[in-house]
C-alpha positions as CSV (number, residue, x, y, z in Angstrom):
1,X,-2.2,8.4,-5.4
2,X,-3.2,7.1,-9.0
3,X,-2.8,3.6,-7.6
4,X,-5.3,4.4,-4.5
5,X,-7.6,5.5,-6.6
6,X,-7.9,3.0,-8.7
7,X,-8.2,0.7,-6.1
8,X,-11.3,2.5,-4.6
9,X,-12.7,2.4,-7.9
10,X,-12.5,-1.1,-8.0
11,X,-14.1,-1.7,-4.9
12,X,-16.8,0.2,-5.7
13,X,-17.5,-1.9,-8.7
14,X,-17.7,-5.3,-7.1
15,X,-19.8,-3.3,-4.2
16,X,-21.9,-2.4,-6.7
17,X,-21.8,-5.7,-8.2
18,X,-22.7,-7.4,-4.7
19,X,-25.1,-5.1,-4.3
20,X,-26.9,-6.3,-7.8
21,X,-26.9,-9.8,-6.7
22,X,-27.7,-9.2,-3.5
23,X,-25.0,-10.9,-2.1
24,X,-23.6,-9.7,1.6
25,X,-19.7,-8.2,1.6
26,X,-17.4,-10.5,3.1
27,X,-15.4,-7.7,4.2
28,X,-15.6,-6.7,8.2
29,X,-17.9,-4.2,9.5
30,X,-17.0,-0.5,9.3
31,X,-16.1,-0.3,12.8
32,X,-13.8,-3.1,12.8
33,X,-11.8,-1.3,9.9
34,X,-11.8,1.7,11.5
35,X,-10.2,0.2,14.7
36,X,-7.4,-1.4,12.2
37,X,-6.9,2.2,11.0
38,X,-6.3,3.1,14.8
39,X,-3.8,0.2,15.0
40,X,-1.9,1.5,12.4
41,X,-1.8,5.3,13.4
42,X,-1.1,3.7,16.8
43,X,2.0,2.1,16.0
44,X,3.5,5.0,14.4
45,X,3.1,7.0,18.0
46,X,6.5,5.4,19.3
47,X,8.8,6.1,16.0
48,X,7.7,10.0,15.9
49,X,8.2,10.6,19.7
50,X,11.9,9.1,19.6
51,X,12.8,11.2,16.5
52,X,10.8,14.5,18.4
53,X,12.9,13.1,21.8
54,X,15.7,13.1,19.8
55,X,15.2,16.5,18.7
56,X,15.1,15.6,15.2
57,X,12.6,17.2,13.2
58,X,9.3,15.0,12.7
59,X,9.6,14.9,9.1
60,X,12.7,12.5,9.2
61,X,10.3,10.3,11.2
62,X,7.5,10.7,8.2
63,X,10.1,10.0,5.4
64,X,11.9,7.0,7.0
65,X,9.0,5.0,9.0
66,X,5.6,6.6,9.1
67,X,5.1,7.1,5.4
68,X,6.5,3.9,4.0
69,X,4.6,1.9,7.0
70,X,0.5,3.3,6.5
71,X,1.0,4.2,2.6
72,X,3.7,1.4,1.4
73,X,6.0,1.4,-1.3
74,X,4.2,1.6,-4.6
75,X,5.4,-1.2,-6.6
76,X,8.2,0.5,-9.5
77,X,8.0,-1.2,-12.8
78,X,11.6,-2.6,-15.0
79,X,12.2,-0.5,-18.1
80,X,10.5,-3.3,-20.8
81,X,13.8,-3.1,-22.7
82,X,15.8,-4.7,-19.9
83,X,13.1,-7.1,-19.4
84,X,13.6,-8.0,-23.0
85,X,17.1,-7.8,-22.7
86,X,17.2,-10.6,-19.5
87,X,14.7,-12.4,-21.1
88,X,16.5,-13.2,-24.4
89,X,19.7,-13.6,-22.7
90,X,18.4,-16.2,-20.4
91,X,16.8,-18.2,-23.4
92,X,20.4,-17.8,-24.8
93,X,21.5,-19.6,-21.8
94,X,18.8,-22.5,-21.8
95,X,19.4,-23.0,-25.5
């Protein structure tokens, strides 16, 4: 959630920004994202009626496709120690 967030916020500054300098958004019109939205809630429809046909219960079908589809998979970060760790041993190997 920290990640969307964040993300907003940024927006909002180079909105901001544009708005300053006067400068018109490249970015589509409201309505346009608004029907990509639709797409994406769309395409979900199938998955959750064959788990629901299936008589599985809809959250399997929000943990397996739905969620990971419209939200992604926030990005996970490698400890820094193992980093360091590959990173030495592969300037081991080079030396």
């Amino acid at each position: 959630m920290k990640l969307y967030l964040i993300s907003l916020g940024a927006g909002l500054l180079v909105g901001v920004i544009y708005g300053v300098l006067n400068v018109r958004s490249p970015a589509p019109p409201v309505i346009a994202l608004v029907g990509l939205l639709g797409i994406l809630v769309g395409e979900q429809i199938v998955p959750l009626a064959k788990t629901l046909w299936g008589r599985e219960p809809a959250a399997v079908s929000w943990l397996h496709q739905i969620k990971p589809h419209m939200f992604g998979h926030l990005p996970k970060g490698a400890d820094r120690n193992e980093v360091a760790h590959r990173a030495t041993m592969d300037a081991k190997d080079q030396g």
